[in-house]
C-alpha atoms as one frame of an Amber mdcrd trajectory, in Angstrom:
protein
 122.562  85.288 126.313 126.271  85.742 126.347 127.635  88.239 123.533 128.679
  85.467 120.885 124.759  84.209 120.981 123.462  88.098 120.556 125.952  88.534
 117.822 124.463  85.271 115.751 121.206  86.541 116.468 121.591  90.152 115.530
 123.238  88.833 112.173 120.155  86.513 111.907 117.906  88.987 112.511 119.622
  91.398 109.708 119.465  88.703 107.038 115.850  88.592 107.971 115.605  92.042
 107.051 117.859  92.030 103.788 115.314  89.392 102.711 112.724  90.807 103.493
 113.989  94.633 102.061 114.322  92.371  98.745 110.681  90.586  98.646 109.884
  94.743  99.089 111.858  95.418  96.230 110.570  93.338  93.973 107.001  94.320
  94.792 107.253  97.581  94.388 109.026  96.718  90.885 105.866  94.837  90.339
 103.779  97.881  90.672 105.251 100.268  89.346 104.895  98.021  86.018 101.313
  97.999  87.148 101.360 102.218  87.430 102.760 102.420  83.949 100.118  99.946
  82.551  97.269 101.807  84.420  98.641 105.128  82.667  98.010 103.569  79.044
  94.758 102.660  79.778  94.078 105.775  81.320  95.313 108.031  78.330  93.491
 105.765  76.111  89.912 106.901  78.052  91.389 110.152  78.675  91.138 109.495
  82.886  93.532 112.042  85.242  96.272 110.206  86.678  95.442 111.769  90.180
  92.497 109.850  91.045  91.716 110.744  95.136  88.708 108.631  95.381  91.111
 105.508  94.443  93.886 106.732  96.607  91.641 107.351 100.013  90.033 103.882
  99.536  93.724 102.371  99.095  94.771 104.524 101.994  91.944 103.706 104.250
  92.100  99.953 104.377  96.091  99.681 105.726  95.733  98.617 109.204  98.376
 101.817 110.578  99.352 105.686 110.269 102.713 103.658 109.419 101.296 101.442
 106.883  99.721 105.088 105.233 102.854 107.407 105.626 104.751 104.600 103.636
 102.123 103.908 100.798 101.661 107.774 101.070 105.008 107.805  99.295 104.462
 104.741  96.783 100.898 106.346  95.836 102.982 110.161  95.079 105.572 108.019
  92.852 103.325 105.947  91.445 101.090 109.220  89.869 104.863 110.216  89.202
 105.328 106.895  87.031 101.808 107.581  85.420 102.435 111.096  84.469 106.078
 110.317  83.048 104.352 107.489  80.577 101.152 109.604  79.558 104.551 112.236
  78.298 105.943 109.885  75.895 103.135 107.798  74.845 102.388 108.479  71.235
């Protein structure tokens, strides 16, 4: 490949990611809705947020220590999202 073909495809190959880094986005929009939801319901039947039984089963079915250190981090804010809505609901 000569450097004006690595270029294109290096710029293709960004896009791809951009994309991609938005479908993640949006996702993660999506459940953090979900968190806040699950916290009503939760204060409603008087359930912890911090559920570790929920979050090992979640944990244990990604396919890679990857896949866990990342949702690792989405579980942590997503207890973060559920403790900020149990505070102001009335």
């Amino acid at each position: 490949m000569n450097d004006q073909r690595h270029e294109e495809r290096l710029t293709d190959l960004r896009r791809q990611v951009d994309e991609t880094d938005d479908a993640i986005v949006a996702l993660l929009s999506k459940r953090f809705e979900l968190s806040a939801q699950i916290a009503e319901v939760k204060t409603a039947v008087a359930l912890p947020i911090h559920c570790p039984d929920r979050e090992r089963s979640i944990l244990d079915r990604l396919p890679s220590e990857k896949h866990r250190r990342i949702f690792a981090v989405i579980l942590e804010v997503s207890r973060a999202i559920q403790a900020e809505r149990r505070d102001v609901s009335p």
